[in-house]
N, C-alpha and C positions, 0 to 999 in steps of 0.2 A: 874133709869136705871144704872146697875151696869156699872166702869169705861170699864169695859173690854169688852162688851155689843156690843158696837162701834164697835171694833177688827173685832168680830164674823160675824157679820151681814153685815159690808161693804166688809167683804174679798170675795168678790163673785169668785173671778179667783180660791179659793182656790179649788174648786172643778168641776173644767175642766173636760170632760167628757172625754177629748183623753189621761188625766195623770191615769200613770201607780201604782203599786205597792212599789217603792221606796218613805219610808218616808225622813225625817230629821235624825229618828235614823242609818237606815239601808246606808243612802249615806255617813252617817260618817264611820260607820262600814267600809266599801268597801273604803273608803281613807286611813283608819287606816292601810287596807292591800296594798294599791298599793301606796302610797307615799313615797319614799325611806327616807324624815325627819325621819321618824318613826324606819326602820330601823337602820339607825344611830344610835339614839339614845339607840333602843336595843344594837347594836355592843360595843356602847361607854358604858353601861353598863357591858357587857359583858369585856370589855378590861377592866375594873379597877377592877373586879371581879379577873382578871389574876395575875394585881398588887399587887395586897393583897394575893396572894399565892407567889410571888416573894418577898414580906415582909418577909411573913413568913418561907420562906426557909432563910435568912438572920441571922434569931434567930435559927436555928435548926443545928443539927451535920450536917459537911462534911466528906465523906469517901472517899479518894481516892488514888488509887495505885501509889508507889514511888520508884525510882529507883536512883543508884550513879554511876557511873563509874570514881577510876580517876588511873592514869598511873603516876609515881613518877620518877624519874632521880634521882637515889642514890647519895647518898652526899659522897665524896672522905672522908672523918673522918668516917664513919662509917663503913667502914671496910666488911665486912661479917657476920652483925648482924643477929641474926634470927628473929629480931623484927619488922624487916623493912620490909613490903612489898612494893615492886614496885608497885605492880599493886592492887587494892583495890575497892570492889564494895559492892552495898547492894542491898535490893530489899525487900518490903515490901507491910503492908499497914497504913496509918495515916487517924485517925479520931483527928478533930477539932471540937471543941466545944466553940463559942462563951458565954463567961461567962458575962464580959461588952463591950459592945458597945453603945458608947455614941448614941444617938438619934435610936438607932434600935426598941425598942418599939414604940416610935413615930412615926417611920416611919410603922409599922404597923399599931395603930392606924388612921395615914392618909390615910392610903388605906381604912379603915373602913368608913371613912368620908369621901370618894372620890364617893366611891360606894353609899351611902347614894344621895350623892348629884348627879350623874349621875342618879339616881333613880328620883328623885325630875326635874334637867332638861326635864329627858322624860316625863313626867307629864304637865311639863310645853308647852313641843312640840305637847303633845296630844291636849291640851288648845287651844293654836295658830292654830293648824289643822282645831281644829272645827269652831274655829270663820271665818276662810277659807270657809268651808264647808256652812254652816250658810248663809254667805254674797251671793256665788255660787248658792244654791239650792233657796233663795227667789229668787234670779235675773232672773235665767232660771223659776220660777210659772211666776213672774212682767212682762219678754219678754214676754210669750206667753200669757197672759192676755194682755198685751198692745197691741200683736198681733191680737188678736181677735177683738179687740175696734176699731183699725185701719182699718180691714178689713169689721166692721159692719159701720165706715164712709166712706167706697168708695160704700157700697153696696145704703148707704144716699144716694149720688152725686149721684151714676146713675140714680136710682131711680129719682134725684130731676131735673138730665137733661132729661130723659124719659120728663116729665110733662112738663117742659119748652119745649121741642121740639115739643109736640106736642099742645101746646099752642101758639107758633109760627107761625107754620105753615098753620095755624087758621084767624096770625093775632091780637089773644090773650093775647101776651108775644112781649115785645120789642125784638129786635134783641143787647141789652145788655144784659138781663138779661139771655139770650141763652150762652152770651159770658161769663156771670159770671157763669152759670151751668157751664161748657166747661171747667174753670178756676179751679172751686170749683175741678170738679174731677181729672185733672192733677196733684193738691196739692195731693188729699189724694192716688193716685198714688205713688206719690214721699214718701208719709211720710209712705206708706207700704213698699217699697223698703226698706226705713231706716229701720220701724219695725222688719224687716226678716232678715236685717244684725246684730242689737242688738241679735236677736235670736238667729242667726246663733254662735257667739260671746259668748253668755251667754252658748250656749252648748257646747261650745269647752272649757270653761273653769269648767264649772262643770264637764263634761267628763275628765279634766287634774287632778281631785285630787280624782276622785272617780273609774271612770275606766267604770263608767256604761252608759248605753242608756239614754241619756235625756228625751228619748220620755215617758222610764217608772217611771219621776217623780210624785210623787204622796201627792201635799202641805197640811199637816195638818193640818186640820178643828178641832180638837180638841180646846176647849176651854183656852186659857196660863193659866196658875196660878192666880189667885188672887196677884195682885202686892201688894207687902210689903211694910214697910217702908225703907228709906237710911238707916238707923241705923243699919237696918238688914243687908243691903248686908256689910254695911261699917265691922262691927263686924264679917264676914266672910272672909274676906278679910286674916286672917294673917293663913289658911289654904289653902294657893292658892300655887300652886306649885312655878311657879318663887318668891313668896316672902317667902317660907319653902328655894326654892336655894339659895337668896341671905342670909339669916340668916346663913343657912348651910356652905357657900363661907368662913361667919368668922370665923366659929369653925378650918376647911382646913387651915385657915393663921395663927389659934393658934397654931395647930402642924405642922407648915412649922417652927415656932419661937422656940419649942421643939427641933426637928432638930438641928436648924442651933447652938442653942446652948449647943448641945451633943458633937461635935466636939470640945468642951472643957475639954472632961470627959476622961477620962483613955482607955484603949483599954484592956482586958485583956481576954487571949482562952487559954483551955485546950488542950492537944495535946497530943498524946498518938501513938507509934508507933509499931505495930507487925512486925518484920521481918521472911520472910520467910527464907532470906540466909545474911550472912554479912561475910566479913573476918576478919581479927585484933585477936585482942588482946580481943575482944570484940564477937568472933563468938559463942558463945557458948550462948551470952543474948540473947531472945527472943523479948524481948520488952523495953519501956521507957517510960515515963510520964511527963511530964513538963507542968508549964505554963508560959507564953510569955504574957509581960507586955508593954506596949507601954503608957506612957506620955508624954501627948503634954505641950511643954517648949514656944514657938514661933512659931507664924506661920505667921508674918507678918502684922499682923493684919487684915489678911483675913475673922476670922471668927466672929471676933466683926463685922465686915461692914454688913455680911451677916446675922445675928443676927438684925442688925438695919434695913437692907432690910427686910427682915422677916417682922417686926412692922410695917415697912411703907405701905408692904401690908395689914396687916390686917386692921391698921388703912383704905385705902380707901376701903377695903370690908364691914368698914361699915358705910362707908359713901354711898358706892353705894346700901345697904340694907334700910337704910333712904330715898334715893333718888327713888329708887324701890315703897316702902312704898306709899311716897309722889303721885308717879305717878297712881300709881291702885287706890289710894281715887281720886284723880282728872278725870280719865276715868269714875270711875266706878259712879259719882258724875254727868258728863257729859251727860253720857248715861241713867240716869233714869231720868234727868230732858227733856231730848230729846225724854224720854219714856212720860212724861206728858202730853208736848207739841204736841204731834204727837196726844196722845188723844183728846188733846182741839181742834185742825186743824178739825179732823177727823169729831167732831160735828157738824161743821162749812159746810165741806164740802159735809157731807150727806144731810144737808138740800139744800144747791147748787145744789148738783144733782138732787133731788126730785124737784124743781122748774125751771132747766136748762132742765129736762126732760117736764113738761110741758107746757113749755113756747114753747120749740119744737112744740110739737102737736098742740099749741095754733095757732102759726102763720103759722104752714100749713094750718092749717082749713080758718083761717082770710084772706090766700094771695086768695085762692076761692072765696071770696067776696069782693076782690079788700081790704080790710083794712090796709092791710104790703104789703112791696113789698117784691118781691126773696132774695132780699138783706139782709132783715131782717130776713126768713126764712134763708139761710144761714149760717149767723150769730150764731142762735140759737142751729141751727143744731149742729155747729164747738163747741160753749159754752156747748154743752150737753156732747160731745164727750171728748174733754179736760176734761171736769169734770170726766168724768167717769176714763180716763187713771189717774188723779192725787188721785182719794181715792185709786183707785191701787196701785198708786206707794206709798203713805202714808202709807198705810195696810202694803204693803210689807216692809216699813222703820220702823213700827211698831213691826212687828213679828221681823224682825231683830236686835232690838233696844233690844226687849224683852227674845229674847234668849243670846243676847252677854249680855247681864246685869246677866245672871246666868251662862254664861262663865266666867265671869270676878270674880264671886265668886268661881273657881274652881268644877261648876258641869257640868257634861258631862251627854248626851242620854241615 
């Protein structure tokens, strides 16, 4: 029997007759649009997008209109010059042109690697979405399968008090075993109330990250994948979005270290000036050209500090890229070996059911003939039912176990 075999054939809840048209791919789909993470994340891409066009106007000419006015208080020695004007204006326009600026490439570059990695985190946001999704959508099939098993043991009880009561009444049946029917059914009372509160609970949380009707769940019967080896997913693992961002993180702290130690480097812009009107001595020039040099002498040793800040970041980006690393082999390690186990339970527990199921029928037929008592009927009744809710809820921890194991290698629906 193939391993997966199990899966298929105990998931009976998968295919409820009142679940709707929503699979696992399409209630991801409908999260993708109504969880505001997701947006974020677009936004936060879209903002570093912005930053890297404010890079880049950094490196590129500025043009901008310039104006002088100044008013002079003739000096008593000069006399009646005609050189002198009191009053002296200009008005033009000046284009600058960044020639060097220490760290301005780099700080373009970092907007390049910004956008990369805001790219990479939504990726990663899309990941964590689904495993959301994933954990939501088996729990709301698991509720209302639980639900159903619950309500097929109170439908038991009555049933089993029916028979005791009119055994009773006969003279047939003790006036305990009336009080243990009486008993049995107030329980499975009580554990339907619970059931339809988990229900109630499982569809308000599926409904919060998808937007949709719980009622048109619809759990997939297709058969999972043929389970691979750990090697496989483990060898997957360094195309996962959070661990492409944490890589990413350190490239961002090697041009934050670019940067910081540009502010070392010379400043030097072209600068060039059309005047429309000037007076002087000079009214008659149209224009001028210069460039304008600035070297850094001291600066207190500001920019050495932030230079060694710079390293001390990257250094723990990659430390926290190691530790990232570490933590997806250990999950993803976790959850296939939980993928095993749930199969070996699974084996375990089909055959429990197939004999918890007959043991039932057994000792209804035998309490007829005086062989068991109600008690024992019961018993088996409650051991049938439990059985059946736990390959449920195992199934459902299965498919779970089995889809986050191919989240955690970065594939999505």
């Amino acid at each position: 029997m193939s391993k997966w075999s199990i899966l298929i054939g105990i998931f009976c809840f998968s295919s409820h007759p009142s679940f709707g048209s929503v699979n696992l791919k399409g209630a991801f789909e409908a999260a993708r649009v109504n969880m505001e993470s997701i947006k974020r994340a677009d936004t936060f891409v879209d903002q570093n997008v912005e930053l890297k066009s404010r890079a880049e106007a950094a490196i590129r000419p500025t043009i901008s209109g310039v104006g002088t006015y100044t008013k002079i208080d003739p000096p008593n020695a000069a006399g009646r010059s005609p050189f002198l004007l009191t009053r002296q204006y200009t008005y033009g326009l000046r284009l600058t042109q960044p020639i060097i600026r220490g760290g301005s490439l780099a700080a373009l570059e970092l907007a390049k690697e910004n956008i990369t990695l805001a790219r990479y985190l939504k990726d990663a946001t899309e990941i964590s979405l689904y495993q959301l999704v994933i954990n939501s959508y088996y729990n709301l099939g698991l509720a209302k399968s639980d639900l159903k098993n619950v309500e097929e043991l109170k439908n038991f009880s009555q049933e089993r008090l029916k028979v005791i009561s009119e055994r009773s009444s006969i003279g047939r049946s003790r006036r305990g075993e009336l009080v243990e029917a009486q008993a049995q059914l107030h329980i499975a009372e009580s554990q339907l109330f619970e059931a339809k509160s988990k229900l109630h609970e499982a569809e308000k949380v599926f409904e919060f990250y998808t937007a949709l009707n719980p009622s048109e769940v619809n759990l997939d019967i297709l058969p999972p994948k043929e389970n691979l080896s750990l090697d496989h997913y483990l060898q997957k693992l360094a195309s996962r979005p959070d661990i492409l961002a944490s890589g990413q993180q350190t490239k961002v702290a090697m041009k934050q270290i670019e940067i910081a130690k540009g502010s070392h480097y010379p400043q030097v812009d072209l600068t060039t000036n059309y005047y429309i009107e000037r007076t002087g001595i000079l009214a008659t020039s149209e224009w001028d050209v210069g460039v304008l040099v600035s070297i850094p002498l001291y600066q207190g040793g500001g920019v050495q500090a932030a230079v060694r800040q710079a390293t001390q970041e990257k250094r723990i980006s990659e430390l926290r890229k190691d530790e990232t690393l570490r933590a997806a082999e250990r999950e993803l390690t976790v959850s296939y070996q939980n993928l095993i186990q749930i199969e070996e339970q699974l084996k375990s527990l089909k055959e429990a059911l197939s004999k918890s199921e007959e043991a039932y029928k057994l000792n209804k037929k035998d309490y007829q003939f005086g062989l068991v008592t109600n008690l024992d009927v019961l018993q088996s009744m409650n051991m049938y039912i439990q059985t059946k809710r736990s390959v449920d809820m195992l199934t459902a921890l299965g498919h779970i176990n089995q889809k986050n194991l191919e989240a955690l290698t970065g594939v999505l629906p």
